[in-house]
C-alpha positions as CSV (number, residue, x, y, z in Angstrom):
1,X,0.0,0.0,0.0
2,X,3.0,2.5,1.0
3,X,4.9,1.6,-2.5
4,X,1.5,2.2,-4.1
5,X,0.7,5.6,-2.8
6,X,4.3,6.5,-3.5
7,X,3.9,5.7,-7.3
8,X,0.7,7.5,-7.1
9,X,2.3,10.9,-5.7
10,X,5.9,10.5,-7.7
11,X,4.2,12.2,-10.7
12,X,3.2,14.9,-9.0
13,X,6.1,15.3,-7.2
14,X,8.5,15.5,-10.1
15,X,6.1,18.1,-11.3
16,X,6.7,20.1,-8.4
17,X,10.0,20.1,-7.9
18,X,11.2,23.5,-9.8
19,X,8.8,25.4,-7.5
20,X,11.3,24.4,-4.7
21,X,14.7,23.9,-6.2
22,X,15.0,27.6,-6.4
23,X,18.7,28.0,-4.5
24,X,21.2,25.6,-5.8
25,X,24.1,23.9,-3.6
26,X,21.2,22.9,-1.1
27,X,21.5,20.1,1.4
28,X,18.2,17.9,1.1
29,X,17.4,15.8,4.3
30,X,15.1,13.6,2.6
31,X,12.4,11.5,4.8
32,X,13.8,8.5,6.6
33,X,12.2,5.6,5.3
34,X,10.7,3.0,7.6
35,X,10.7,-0.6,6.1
36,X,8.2,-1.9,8.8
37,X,5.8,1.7,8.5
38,X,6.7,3.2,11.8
39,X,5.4,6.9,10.6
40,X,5.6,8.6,13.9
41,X,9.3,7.8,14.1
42,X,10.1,8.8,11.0
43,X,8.8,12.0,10.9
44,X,10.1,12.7,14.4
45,X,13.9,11.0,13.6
46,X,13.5,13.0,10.0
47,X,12.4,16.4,12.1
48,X,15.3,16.2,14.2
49,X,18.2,15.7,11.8
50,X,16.6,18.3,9.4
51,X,16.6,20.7,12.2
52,X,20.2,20.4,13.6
53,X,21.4,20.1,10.0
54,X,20.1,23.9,10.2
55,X,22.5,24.4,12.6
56,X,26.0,23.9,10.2
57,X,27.1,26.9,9.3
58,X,28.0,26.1,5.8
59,X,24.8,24.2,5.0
60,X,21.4,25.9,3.4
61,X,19.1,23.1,4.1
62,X,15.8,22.8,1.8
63,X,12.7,23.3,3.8
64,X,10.9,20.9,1.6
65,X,9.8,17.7,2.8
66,X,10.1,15.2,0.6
67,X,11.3,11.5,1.6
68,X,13.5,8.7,0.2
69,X,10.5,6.7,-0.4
70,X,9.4,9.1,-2.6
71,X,12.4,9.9,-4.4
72,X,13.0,6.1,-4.5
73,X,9.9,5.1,-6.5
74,X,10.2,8.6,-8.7
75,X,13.7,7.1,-10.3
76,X,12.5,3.5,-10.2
77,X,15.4,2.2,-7.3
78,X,13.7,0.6,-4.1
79,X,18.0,0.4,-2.8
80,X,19.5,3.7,-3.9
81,X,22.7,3.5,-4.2
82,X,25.5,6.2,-5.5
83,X,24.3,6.1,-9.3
84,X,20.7,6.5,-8.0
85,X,21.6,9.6,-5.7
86,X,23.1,11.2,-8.3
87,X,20.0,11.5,-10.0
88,X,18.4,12.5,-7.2
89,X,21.0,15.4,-6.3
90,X,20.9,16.5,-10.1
91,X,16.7,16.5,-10.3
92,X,16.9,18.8,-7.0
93,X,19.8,20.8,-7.4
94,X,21.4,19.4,-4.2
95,X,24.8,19.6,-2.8
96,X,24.5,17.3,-0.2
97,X,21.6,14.6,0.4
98,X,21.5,13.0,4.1
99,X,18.9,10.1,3.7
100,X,18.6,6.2,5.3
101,X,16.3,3.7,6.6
102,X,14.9,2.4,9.8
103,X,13.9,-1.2,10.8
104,X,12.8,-2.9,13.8
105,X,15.4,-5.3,15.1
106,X,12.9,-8.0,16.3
107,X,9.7,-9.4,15.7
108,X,6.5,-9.0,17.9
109,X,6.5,-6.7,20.7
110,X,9.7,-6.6,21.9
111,X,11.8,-4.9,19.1
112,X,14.4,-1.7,19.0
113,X,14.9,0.4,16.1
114,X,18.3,0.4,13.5
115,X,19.0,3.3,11.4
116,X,21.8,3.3,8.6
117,X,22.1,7.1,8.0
118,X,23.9,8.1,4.5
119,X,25.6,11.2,3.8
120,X,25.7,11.7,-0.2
121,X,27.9,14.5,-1.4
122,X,26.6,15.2,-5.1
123,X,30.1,16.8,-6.0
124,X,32.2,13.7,-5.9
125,X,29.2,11.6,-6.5
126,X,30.1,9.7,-3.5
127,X,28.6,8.4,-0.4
128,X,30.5,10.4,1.6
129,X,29.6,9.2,4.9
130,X,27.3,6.7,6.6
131,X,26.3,5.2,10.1
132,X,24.6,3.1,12.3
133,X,22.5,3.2,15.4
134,X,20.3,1.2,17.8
135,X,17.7,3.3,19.3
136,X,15.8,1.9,22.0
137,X,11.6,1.9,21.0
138,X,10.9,3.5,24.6
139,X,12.6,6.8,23.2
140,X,11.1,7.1,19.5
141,X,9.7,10.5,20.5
142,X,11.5,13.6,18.8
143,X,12.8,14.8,22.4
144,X,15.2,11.9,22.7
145,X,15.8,11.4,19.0
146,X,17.2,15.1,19.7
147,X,20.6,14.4,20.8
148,X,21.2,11.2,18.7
149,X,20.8,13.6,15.5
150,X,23.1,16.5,16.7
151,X,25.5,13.4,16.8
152,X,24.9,12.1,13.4
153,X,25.0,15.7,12.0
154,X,28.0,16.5,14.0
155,X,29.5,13.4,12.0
156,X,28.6,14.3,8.9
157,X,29.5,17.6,8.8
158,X,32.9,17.2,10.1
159,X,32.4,18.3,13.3
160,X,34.5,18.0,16.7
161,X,31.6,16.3,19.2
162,X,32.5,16.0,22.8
163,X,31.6,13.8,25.8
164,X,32.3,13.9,29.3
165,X,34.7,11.4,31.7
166,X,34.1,10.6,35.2
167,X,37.5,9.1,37.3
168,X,37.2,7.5,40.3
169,X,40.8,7.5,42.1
170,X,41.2,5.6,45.4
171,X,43.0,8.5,46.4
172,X,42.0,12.3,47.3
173,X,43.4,15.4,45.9
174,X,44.8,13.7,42.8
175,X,45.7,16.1,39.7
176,X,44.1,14.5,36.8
177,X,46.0,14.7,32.7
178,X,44.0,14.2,29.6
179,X,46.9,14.0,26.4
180,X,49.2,15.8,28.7
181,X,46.8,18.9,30.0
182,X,46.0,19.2,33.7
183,X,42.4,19.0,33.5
184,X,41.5,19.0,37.2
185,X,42.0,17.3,40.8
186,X,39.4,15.1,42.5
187,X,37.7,15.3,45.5
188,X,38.1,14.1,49.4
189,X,36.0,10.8,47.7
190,X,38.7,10.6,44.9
191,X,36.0,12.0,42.0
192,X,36.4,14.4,38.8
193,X,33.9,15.0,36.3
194,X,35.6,16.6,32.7
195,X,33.5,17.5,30.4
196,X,33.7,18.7,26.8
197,X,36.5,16.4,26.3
198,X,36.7,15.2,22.6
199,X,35.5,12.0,21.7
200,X,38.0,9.1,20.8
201,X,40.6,7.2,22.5
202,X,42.5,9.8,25.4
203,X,45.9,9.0,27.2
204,X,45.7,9.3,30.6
205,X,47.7,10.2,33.5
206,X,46.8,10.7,37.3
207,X,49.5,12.1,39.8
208,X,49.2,12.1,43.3
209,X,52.2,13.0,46.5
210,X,53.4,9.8,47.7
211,X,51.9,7.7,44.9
212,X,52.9,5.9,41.8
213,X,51.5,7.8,39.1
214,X,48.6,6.1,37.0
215,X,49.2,5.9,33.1
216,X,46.1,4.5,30.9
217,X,43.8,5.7,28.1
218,X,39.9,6.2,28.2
219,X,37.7,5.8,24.6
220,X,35.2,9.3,24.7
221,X,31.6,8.6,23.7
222,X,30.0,12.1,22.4
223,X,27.2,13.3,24.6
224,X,28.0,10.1,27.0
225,X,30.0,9.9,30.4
226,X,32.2,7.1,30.3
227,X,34.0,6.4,34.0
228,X,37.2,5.0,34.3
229,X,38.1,4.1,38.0
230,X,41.5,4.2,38.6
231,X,43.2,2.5,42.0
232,X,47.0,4.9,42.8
233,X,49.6,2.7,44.8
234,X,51.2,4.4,47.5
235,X,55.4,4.7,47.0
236,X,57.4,2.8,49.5
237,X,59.6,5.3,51.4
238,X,63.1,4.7,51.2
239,X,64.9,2.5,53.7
240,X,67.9,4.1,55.5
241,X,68.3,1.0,57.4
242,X,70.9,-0.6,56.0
243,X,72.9,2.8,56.8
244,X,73.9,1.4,60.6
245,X,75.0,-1.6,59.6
246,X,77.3,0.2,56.6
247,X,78.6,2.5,58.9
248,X,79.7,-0.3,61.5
249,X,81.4,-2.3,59.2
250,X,82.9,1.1,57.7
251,X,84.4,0.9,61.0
252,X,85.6,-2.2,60.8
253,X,87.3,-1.8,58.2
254,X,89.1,1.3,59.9
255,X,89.9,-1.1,62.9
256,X,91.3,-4.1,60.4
257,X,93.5,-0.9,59.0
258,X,95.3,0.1,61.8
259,X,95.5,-3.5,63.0
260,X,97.5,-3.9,60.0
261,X,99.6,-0.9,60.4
262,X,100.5,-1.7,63.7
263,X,101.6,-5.6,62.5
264,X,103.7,-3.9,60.0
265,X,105.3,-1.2,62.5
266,X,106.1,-4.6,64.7
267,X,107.3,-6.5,61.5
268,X,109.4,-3.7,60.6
269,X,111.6,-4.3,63.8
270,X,111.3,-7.8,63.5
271,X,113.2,-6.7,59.6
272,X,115.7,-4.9,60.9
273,X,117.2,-7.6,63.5
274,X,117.0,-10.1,60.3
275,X,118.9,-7.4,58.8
276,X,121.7,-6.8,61.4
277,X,122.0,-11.1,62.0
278,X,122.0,-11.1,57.9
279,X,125.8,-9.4,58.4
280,X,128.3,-11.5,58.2
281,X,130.5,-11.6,62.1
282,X,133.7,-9.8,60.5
283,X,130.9,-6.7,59.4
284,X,129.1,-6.8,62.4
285,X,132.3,-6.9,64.9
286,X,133.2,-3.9,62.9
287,X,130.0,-2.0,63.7
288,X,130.2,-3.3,67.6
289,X,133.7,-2.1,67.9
290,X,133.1,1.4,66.3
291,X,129.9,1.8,68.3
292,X,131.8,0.1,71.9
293,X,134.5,3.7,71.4
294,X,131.8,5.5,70.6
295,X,130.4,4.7,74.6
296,X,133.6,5.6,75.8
297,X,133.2,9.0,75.1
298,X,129.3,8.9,76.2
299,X,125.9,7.8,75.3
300,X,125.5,6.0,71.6
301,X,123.1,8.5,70.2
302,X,121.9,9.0,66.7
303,X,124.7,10.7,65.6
304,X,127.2,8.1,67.1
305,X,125.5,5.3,65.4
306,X,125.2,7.2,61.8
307,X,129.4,7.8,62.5
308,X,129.9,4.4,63.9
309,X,128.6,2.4,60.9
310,X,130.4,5.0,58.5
311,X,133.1,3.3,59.6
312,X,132.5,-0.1,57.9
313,X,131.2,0.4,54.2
314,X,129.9,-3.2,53.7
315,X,127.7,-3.1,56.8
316,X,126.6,0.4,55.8
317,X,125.7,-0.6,52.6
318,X,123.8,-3.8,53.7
319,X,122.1,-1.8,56.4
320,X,121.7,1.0,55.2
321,X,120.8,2.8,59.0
322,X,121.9,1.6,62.7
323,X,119.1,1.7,64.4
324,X,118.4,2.3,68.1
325,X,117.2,-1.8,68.3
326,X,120.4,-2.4,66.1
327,X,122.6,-1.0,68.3
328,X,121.2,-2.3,71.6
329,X,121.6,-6.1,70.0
330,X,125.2,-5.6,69.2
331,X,125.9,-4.3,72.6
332,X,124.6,-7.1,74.1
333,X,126.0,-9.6,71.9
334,X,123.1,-10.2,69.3
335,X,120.6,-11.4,72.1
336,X,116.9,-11.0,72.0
337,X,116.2,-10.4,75.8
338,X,118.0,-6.7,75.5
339,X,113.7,-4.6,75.9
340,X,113.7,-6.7,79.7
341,X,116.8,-4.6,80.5
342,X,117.2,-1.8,78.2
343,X,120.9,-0.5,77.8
344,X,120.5,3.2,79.1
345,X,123.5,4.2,77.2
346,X,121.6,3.4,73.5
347,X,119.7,6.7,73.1
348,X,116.4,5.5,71.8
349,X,116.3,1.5,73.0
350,X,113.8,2.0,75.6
351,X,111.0,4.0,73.3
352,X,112.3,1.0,70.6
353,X,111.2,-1.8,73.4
354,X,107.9,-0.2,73.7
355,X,106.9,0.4,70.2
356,X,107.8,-2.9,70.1
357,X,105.2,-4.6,72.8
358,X,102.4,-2.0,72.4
359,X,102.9,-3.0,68.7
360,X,102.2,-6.8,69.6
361,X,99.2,-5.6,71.7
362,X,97.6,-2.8,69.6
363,X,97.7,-4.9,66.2
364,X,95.6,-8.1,67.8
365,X,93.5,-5.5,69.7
366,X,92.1,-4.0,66.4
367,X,92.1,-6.9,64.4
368,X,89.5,-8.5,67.2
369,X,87.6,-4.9,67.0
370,X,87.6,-5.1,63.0
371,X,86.2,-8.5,62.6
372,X,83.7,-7.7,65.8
373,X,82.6,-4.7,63.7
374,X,82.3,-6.1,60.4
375,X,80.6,-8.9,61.7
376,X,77.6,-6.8,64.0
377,X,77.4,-4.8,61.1
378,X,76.8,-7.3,58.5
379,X,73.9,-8.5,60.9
380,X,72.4,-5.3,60.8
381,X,72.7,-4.5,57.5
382,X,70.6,-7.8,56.1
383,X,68.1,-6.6,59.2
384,X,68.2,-3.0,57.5
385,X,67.7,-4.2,54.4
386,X,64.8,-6.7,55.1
387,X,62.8,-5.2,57.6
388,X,60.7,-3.0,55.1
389,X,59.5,-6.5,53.7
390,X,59.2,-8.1,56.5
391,X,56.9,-4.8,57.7
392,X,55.0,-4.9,54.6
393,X,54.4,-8.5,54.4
394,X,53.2,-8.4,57.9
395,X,51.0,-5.6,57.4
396,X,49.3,-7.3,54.1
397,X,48.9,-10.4,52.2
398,X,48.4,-10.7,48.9
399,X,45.6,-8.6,47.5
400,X,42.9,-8.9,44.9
401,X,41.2,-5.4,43.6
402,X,38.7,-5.8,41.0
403,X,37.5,-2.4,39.6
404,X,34.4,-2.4,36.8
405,X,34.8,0.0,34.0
406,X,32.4,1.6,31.4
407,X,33.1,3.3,28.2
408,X,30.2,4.6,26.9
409,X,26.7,2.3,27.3
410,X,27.9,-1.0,25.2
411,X,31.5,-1.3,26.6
412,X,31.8,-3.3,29.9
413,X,34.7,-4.6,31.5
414,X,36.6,-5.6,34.6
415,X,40.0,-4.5,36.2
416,X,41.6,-6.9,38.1
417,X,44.7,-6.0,40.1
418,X,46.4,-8.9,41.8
419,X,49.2,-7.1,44.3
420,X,51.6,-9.3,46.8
């Protein structure tokens, strides 16, 4: 019946059509067509796209209402496709023709509505642009049809369309990025509604003190809020405690130094009686003999002994100095024993004597305080070191966080965050 009225009317519409096609480079929102007969959305869907396609500024829309059907039937093709617009666009004198279709999605009562909108651009002879949509059969009236044409227009025209994007930290006072532009900070309850953010797919970034900084992205429905819930884990503070334990074995290692200087002082006198038994007897009888006059005139001092062992070349050379330890041996006959009785006469011997035990003492002293050291503070370094994760393992097991998300009304998903 709708096909036949159609044919009926095409003549007289063809007829008509110079009294309307006055202004050329018109854009022509023809009637949607409704392949089950649902009028009443047509005419409201059609209504609403023809009125915000009055709002692009480059666009002179035709106030004349004519429909696809219409124009279908009047150039004999039921699916118009490019060719078939193009005889449409000529016949009218159109620049642009937005046209499309609507079918229920189901059969009985329960059924939605798709539309496939097309955007014809009669200068390329091209379908420039088309779409789809699912609109729900509760909102077929023109009031809720409103906003799902500014979107389709805003499509087809070229136009930037915007939505809005709801985060949900699990921290307070967060400053919130969007492509790198500080768009905000949320709440005490960790909340921030941004709108007017262009639609599409949005790097993300949320910053807040003491916390790891979130990195994601969020796809922008236009004239929808998407949420995106984001949890923020809290940075572990440094731990200074392995600094004790470094510092005691630091010390340690001090102690283990001078422990080993003072070995070496003691080895060094322990050297230079190898040195004067190394002699041979005629070399060191020389040197005792020199240094025996030298007492007869007084005490062997320095300058005695430097004079004394000037006096036999070989010795000199081997020894190089005569020592206060040197010359107390040769006085008493090369024996060890001399520091239990020190020869007053050898300036020097007695200081010699006691270098010599507090060099015994102080080098095992340190040694024992160096490995006491480096042992206490190895034990508190690995206590340093661990007791952050011992603290945080006793403070909390493993966790499980599971977050929903939403991007727009179809996408639906789950975050799950598994932390130990």
């Amino acid at each position: 019946m709708q096909r036949l009225r159609a044919l009926l009317v095409a003549p007289l519409l063809l007829a008509s059509i110079p009294a309307f096609a006055q202004d050329d480079g018109q854009v022509f929102v023809l009637g949607i067509r409704s392949v089950e007969g649902d009028d009443e959305l047509s005419r409201n869907l059609t209504g609403a796209i023809r009125q915000e396609a009055r709002g692009v500024t480059d666009w002179s829309v035709a106030d004349a209402e004519i429909s696809l059907a219409q124009m279908s039937v009047a150039h004999g093709c039921d699916e118009p496709d490019a060719q078939c617009m193009a005889e449409i666009a000529e016949e009218l004198a159109a620049s642009r023709i937005v046209y499309g279709t609507v079918r229920r999605t189901g059969a009985g009562d329960q059924y939605d509505f798709a539309l496939t909108l097309y955007n014809f651009n009669a200068s390329t002879g091209q379908i420039e642009d088309s779409l789809t949509d699912t609109i729900p059969s509760v909102q077929a009236d023109i009031d809720n049809l409103r906003p799902r044409a500014e979107r389709y227009i805003a499509q087809f025209a070229g136009q930037a369309r915007f939505g809005s994007v709801r985060f949900q930290t699990s921290t307070p006072n967060a400053t919130v990025f969007i492509d790198g532009e500080n768009v905000g900070t949320t709440d005490e309850g960790g909340a921030l509604v941004v709108t007017d953010v262009t639609e599409g797919n949005r790097d993300v970034r949320i910053e807040a003190l003491d916390h790891e900084p979130y990195e994601g992205s969020v796809r922008v429905v236009p004239d929808e809020q998407t949420e995106l819930r984001a949890r923020l884990v809290a940075e572990q503070a440094t731990n200074l405690g392995w600094i004790p334990g470094a510092a005691v074995i630091a010390a340690g290692v001090v102690f283990g130094a001078l422990g080993l200087k003072f070995g070496l002082d003691a080895q060094g006198q322990k050297d230079e009686r190898s040195a004067l038994l190394g002699l041979d007897p005629a070399n060191r009888n020389c040197v005792r003999d020199e240094l025996a006059e030298e007492v007869g005139t007084g005490t062997v001092t320095a300058a005695a002994r430097s004079r004394a062992l000037m006096e036999c070349p070989a010795a000199a050379t081997r020894l190089g100095n005569l020592t206060a330890l040197q010359a107390g041996l040769l006085r008493a006959n090369d024996t060890s024993s001399i520091c239990e009785n020190p020869d007053n006469l050898v300036e020097g011997l007695e200081d010699a004597c006691n270098d010599r035990s507090k060099f015994r003492i102080m080098q095992w002293v340190f040694y024992a305080l160096g490995a006491a050291a480096v042992g206490a503070g190895t034990v508190l370094l690995i206590n340093g070191l661990s007791s952050d994760d011992d603290a945080e393992g006793s403070a909390q097991g493993p966790t499980l966080d599971i977050q929903p998300w939403m991007s727009g009304r179809r996408d639906l998903g789950v975050n799950a965050t598994l932390q130990f």
